[in-house]
N, CA and C atoms as a LAMMPS dump frame, in Angstrom:
ITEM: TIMESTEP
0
ITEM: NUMBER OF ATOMS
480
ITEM: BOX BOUNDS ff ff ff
-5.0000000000000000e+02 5.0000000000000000e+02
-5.0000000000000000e+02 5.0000000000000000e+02
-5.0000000000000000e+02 5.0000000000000000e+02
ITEM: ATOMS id mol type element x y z
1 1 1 N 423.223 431.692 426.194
2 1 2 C 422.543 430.541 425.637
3 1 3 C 423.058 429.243 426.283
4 2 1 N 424.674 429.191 426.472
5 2 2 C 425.295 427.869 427.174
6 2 3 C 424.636 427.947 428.596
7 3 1 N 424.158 428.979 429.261
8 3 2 C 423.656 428.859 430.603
9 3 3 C 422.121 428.335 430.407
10 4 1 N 421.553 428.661 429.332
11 4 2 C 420.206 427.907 429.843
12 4 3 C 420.184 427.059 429.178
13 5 1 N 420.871 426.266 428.276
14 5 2 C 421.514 424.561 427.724
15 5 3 C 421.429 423.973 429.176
16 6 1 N 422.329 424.331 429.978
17 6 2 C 422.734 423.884 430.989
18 6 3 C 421.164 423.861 431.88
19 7 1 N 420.931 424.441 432.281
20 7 2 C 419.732 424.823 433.215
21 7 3 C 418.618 424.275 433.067
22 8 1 N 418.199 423.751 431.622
23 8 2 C 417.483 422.49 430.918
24 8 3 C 418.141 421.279 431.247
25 9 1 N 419.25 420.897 430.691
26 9 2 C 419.37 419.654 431.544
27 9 3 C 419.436 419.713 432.481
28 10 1 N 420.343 420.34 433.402
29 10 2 C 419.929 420.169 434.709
30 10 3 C 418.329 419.644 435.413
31 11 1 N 417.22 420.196 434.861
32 11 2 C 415.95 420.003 435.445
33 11 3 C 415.434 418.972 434.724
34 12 1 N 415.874 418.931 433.418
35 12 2 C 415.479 417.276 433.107
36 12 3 C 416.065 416.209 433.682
37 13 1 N 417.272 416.098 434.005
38 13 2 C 417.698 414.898 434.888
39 13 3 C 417.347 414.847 436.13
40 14 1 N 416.963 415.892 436.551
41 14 2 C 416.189 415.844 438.118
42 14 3 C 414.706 415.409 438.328
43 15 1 N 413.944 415.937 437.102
44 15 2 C 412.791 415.083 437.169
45 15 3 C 412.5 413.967 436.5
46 16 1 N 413.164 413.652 435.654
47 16 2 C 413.288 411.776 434.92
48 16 3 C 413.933 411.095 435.725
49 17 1 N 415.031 411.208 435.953
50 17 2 C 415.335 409.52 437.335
51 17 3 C 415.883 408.728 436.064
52 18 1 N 416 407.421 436.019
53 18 2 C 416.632 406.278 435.687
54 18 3 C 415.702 405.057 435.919
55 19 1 N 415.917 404.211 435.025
56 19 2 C 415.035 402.515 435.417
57 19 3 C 416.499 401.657 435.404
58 20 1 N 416.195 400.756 436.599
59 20 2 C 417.628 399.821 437.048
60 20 3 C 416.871 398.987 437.09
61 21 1 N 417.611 397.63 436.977
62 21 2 C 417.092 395.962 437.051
63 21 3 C 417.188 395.757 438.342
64 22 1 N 416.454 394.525 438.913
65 22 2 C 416.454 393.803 440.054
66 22 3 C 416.005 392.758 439.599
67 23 1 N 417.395 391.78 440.436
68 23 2 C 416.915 390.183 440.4
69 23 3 C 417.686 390.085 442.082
70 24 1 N 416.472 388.422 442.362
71 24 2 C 416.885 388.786 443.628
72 24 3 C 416.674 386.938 443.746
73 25 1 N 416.921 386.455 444.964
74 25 2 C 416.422 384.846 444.906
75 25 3 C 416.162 384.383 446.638
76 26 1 N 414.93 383.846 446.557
77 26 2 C 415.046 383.071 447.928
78 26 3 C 416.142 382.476 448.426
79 27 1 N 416.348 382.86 449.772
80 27 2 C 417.713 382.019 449.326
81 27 3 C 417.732 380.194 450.175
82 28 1 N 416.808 379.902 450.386
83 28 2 C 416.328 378.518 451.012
84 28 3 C 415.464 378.037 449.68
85 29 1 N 415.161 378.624 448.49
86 29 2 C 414.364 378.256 447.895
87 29 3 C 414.145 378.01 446.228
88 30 1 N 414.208 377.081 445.707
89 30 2 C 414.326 377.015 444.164
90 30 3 C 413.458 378.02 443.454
91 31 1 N 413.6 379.892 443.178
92 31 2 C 412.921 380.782 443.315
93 31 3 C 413.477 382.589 443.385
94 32 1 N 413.607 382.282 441.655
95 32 2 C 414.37 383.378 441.516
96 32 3 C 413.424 384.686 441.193
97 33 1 N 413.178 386.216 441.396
98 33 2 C 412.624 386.996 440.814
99 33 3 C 413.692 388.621 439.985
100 34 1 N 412.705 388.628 439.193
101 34 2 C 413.629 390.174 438.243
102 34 3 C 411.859 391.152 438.177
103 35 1 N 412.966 392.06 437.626
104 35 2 C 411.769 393.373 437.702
105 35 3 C 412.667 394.708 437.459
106 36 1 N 412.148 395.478 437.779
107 36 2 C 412.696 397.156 437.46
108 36 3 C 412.384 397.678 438.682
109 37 1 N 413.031 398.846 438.884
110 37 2 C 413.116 400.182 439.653
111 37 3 C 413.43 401.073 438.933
112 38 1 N 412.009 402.246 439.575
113 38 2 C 412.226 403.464 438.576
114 38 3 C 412.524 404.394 439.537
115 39 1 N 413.733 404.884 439.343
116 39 2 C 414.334 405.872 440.348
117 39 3 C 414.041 407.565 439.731
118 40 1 N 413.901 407.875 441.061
119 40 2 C 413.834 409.168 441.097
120 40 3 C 415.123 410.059 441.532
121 41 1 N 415.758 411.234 441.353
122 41 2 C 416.938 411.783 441.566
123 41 3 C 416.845 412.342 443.481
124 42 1 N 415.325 412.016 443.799
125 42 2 C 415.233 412.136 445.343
126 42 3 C 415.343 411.445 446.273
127 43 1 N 415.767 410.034 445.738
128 43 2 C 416.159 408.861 446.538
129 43 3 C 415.079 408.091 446.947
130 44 1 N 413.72 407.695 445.628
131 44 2 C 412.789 407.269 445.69
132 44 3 C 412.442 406.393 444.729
133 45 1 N 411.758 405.205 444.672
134 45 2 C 411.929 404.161 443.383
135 45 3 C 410.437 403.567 443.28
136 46 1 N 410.08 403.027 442.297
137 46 2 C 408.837 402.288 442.707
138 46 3 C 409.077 401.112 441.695
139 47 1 N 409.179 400.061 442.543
140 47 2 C 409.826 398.483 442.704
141 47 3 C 408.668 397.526 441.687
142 48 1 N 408.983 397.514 440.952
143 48 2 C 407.824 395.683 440.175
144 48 3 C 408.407 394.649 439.979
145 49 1 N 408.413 393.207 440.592
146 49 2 C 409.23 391.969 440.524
147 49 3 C 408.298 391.149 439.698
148 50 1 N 408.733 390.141 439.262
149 50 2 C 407.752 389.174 439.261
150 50 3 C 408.923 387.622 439.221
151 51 1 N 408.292 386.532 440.166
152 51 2 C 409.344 385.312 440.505
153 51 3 C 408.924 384.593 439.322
154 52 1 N 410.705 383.724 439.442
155 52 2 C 410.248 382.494 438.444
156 52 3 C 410.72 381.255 438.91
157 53 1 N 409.723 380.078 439.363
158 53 2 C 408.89 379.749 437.897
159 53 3 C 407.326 380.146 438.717
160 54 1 N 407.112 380.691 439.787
161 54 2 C 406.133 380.695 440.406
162 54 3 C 404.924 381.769 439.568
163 55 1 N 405.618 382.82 439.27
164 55 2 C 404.897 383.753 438.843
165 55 3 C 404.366 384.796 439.858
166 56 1 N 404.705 384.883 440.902
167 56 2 C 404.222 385.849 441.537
168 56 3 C 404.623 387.016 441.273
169 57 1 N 403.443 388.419 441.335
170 57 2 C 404.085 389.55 440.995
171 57 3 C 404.432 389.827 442.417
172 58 1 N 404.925 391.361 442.411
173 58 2 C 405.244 392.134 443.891
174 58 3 C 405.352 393.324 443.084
175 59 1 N 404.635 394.582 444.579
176 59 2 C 405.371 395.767 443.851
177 59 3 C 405.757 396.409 445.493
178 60 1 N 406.384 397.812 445.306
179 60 2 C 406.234 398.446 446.123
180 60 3 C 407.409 399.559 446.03
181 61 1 N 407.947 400.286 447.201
182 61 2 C 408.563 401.189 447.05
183 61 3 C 409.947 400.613 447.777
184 62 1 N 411.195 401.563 447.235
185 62 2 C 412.283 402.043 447.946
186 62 3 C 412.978 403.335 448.35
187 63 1 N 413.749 403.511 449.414
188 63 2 C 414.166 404.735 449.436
189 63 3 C 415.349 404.83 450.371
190 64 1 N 415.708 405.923 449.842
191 64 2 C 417.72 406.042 450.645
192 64 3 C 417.283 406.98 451.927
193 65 1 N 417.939 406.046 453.033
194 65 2 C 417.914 406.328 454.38
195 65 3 C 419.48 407.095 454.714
196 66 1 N 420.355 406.552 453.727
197 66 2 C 422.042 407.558 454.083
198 66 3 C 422.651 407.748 452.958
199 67 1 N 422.8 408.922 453.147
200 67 2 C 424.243 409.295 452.033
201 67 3 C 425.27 410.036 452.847
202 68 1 N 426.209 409.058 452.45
203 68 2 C 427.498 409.504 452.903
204 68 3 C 428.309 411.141 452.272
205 69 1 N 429.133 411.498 452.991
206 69 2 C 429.058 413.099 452.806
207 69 3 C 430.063 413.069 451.479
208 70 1 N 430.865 411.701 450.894
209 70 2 C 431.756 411.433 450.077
210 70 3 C 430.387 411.618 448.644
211 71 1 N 429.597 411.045 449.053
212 71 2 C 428.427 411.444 447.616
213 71 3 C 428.071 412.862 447.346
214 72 1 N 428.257 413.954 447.87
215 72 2 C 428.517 415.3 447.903
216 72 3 C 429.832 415.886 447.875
217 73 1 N 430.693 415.303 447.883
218 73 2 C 432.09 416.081 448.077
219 73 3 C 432.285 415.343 446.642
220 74 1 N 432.468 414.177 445.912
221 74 2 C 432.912 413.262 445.048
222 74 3 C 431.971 413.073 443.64
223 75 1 N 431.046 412.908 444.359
224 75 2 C 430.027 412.303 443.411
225 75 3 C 429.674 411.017 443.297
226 76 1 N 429.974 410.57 444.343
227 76 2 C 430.145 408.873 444.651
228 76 3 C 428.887 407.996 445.504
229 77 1 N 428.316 407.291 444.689
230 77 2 C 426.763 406.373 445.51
231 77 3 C 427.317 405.578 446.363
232 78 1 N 428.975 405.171 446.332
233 78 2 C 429.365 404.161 447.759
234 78 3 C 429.008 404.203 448.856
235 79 1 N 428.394 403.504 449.59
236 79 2 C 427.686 404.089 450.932
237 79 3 C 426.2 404.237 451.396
238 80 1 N 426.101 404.699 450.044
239 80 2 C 424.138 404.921 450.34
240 80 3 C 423.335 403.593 450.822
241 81 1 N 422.469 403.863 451.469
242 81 2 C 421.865 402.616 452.32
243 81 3 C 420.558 403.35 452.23
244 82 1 N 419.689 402.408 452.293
245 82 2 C 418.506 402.307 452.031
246 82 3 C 417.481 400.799 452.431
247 83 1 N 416.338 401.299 452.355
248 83 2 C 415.081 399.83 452.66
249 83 3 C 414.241 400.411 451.598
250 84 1 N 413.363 399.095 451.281
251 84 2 C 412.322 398.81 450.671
252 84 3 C 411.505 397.873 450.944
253 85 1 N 409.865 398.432 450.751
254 85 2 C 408.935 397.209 450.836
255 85 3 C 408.306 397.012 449.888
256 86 1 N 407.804 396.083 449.768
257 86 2 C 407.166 395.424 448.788
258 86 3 C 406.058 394.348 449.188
259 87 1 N 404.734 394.124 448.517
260 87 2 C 403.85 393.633 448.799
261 87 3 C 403.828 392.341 447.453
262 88 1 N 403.502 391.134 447.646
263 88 2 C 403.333 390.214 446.682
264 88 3 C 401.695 389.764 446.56
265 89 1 N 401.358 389.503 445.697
266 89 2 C 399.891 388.876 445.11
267 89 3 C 399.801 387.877 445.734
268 90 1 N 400.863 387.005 446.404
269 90 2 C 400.217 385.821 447.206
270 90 3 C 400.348 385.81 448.956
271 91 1 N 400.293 387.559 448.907
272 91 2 C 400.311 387.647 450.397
273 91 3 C 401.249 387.985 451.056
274 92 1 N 402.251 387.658 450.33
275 92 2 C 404.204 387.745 451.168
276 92 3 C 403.897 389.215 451.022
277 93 1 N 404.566 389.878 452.137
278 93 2 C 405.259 391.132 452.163
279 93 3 C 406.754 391.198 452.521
280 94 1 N 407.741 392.129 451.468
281 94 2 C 409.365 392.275 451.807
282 94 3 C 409.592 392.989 452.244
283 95 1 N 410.032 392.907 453.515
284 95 2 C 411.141 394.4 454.143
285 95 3 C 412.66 393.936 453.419
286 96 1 N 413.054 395.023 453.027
287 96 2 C 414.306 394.916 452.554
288 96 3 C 415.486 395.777 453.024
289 97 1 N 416.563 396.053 453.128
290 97 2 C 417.797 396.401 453.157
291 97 3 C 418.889 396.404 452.219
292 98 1 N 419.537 397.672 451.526
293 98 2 C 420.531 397.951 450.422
294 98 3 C 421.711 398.848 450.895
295 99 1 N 422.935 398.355 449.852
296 99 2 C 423.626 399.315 450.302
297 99 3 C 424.496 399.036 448.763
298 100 1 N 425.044 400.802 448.241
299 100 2 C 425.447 401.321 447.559
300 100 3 C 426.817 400.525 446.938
301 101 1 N 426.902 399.815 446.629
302 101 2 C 428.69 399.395 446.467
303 101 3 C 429.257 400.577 445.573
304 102 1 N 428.921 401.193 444.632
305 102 2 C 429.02 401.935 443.632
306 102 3 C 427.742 402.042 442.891
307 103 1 N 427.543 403.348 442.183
308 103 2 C 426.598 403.69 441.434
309 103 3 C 425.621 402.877 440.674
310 104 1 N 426.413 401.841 439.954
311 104 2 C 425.977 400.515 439.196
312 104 3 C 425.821 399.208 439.791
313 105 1 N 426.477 399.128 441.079
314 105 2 C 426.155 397.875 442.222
315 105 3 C 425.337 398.041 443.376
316 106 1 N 424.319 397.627 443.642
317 106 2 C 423.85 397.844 444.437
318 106 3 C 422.952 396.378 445.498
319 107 1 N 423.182 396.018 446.409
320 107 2 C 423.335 394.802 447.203
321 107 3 C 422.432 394.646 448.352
322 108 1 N 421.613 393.696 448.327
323 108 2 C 420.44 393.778 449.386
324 108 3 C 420.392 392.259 450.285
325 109 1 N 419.676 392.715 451.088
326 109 2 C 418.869 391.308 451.724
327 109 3 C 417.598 391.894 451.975
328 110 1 N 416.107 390.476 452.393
329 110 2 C 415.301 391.019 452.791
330 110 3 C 414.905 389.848 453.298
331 111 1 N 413.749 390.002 454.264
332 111 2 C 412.893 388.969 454.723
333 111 3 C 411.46 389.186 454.717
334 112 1 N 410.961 387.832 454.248
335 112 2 C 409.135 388.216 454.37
336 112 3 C 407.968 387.883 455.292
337 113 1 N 407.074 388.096 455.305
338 113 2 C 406.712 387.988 456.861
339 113 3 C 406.298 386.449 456.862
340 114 1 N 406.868 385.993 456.061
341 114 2 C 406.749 384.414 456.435
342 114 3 C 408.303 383.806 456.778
343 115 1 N 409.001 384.822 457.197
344 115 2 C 410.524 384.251 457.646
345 115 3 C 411.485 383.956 456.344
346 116 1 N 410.863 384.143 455.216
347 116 2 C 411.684 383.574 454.263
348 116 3 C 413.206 384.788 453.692
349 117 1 N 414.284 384.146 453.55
350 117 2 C 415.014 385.239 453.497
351 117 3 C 415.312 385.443 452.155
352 118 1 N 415.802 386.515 451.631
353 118 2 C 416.317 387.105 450.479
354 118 3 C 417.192 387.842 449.883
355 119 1 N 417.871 387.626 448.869
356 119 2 C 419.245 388.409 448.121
357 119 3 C 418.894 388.946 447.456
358 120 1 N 418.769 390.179 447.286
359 120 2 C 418.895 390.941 445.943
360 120 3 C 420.135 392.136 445.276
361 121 1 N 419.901 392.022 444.408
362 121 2 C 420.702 392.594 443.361
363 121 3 C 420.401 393.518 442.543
364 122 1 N 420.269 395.211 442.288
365 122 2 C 420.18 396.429 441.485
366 122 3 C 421.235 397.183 440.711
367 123 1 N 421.042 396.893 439.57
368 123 2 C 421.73 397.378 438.338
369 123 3 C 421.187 397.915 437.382
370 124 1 N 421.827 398.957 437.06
371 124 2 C 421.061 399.774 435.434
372 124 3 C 421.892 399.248 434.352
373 125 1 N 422.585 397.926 434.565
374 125 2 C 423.296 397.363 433.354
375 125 3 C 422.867 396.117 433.236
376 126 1 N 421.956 395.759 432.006
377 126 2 C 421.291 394.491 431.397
378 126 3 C 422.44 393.704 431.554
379 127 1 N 423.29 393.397 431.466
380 127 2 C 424.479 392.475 431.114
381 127 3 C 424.852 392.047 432.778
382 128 1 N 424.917 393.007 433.699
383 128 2 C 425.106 392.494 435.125
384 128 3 C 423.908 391.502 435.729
385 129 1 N 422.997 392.184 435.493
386 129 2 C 421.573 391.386 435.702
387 129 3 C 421.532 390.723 435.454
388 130 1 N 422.087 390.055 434.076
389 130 2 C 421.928 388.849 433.795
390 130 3 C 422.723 387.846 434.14
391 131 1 N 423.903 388.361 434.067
392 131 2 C 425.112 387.526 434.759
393 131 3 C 424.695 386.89 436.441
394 132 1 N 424.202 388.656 437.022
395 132 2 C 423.668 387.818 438.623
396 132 3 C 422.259 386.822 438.774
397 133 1 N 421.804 387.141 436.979
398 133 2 C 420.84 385.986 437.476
399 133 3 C 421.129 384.547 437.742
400 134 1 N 422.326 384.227 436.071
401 134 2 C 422.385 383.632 436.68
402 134 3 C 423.173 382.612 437.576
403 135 1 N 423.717 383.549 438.358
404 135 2 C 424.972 383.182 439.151
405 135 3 C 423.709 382.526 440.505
406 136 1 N 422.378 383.152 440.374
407 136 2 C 421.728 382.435 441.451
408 136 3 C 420.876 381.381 441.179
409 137 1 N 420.639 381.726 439.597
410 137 2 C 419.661 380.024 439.692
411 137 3 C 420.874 379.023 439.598
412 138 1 N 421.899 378.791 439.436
413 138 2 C 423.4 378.104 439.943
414 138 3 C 423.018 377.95 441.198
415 139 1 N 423.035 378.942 442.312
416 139 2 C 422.783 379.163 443.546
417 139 3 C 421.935 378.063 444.179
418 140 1 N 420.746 378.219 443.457
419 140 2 C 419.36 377.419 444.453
420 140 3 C 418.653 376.473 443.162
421 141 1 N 419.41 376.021 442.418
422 141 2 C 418.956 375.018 441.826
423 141 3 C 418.685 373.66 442.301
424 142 1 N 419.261 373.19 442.911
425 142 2 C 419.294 371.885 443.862
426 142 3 C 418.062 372.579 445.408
427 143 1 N 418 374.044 445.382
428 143 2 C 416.962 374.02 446.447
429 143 3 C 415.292 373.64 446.419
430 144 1 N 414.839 373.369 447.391
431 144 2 C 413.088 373.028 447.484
432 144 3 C 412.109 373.857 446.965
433 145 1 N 411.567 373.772 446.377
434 145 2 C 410.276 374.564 445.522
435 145 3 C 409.531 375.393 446.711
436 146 1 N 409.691 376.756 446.471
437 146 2 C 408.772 377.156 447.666
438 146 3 C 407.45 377.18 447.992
439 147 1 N 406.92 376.367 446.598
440 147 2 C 405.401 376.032 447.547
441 147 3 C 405.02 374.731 448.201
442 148 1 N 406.209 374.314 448.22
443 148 2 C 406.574 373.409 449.325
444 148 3 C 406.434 373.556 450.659
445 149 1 N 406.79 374.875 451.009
446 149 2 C 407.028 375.935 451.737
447 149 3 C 405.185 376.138 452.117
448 150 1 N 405.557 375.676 453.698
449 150 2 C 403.897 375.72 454.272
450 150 3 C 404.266 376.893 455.707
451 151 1 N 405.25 377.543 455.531
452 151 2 C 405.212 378.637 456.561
453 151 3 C 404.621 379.488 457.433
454 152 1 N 403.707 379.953 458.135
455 152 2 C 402.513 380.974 458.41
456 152 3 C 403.297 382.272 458.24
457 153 1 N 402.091 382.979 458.077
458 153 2 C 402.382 384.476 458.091
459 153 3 C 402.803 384.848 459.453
460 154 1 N 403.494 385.905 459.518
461 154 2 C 403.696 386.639 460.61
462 154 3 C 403.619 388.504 460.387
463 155 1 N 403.5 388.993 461.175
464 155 2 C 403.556 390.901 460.983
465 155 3 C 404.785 390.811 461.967
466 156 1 N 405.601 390.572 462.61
467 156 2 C 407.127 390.529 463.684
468 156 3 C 408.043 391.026 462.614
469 157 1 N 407.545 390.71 460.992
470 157 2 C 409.25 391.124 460.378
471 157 3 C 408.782 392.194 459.972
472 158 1 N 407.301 393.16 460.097
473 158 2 C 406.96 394.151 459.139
474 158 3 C 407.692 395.025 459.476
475 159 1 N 408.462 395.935 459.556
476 159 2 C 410.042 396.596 460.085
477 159 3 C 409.536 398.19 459.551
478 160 1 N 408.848 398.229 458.544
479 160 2 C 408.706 399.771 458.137
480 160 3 C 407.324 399.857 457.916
């Protein structure tokens, strides 16, 4: 009976996944966004932001490009690296870049095809999220409103 206890969870945690926060901020730009990632146990997420005070949504996907052989020997997410894109309602598209600090930290940049660059931040702990939020509207409070921001599009940063 303890073996198929076991054998049930096991397959329930493999097909439910986890939902983690993301906040992330222009970083030239008075222009912070949050949202969720719903992870999958296959190293697959599907990304919803929305900025503030602009309101733009974004969605799109992420996914882990490395795991280090210490996440199999240990049990340890240090290391894992990964990209994500994401498409926004006012046209921006994000290529992004992450990497694992630990299970609960997780640390990005991205750029959009209008050159604009970006920080983000993934946590499955409400209390970090909030703290990094707002350690960035601190950040870019004194910065320029990005629809200030008369940039052209470009496809040069579409990367994936």
């Amino acid at each position: 009976m303890k073996k198929i206890f076991i054998l049930i969870l096991f397959f329930v945690l493999i097909t439910t996944g986890c939902t983690a926060n993301v906040v992330g901020k222009f970083d030239d730009y008075n222009e912070i966004f949050q949202g969720t990632i719903d992870l999958d146990l296959q190293g697959h997420g599907i990304i919803k932001v929305q900025t503030t005070p602009g309101g733009i949504t974004c969605s799109g996907t992420g996914w882990v490009t490395f795991i280090p052989l210490s996440s199999y020997l240990i049990g340890t997410c240090k290391g894992q690296k990964g990209l994500a894109k994401i498409e926004c309602t006012d046209g921006r598209v994000i290529n992004g870049e992450w990497t694992c600090e630990a299970c609960t930290r997780i640390n990005g940049t991205a750029i959009t095809n209008r050159n604009e660059n970006i920080t983000f931040f993934i946590t499955p702990k409400k209390a970090s999220a909030n703290k990094t939020t707002q350690k960035y509207i601190s950040e870019i409070k004194e910065k320029p409103s990005l629809y200030n921001s008369n940039k052209p599009s470009s496809s040069k940063n579409d990367l994936f």
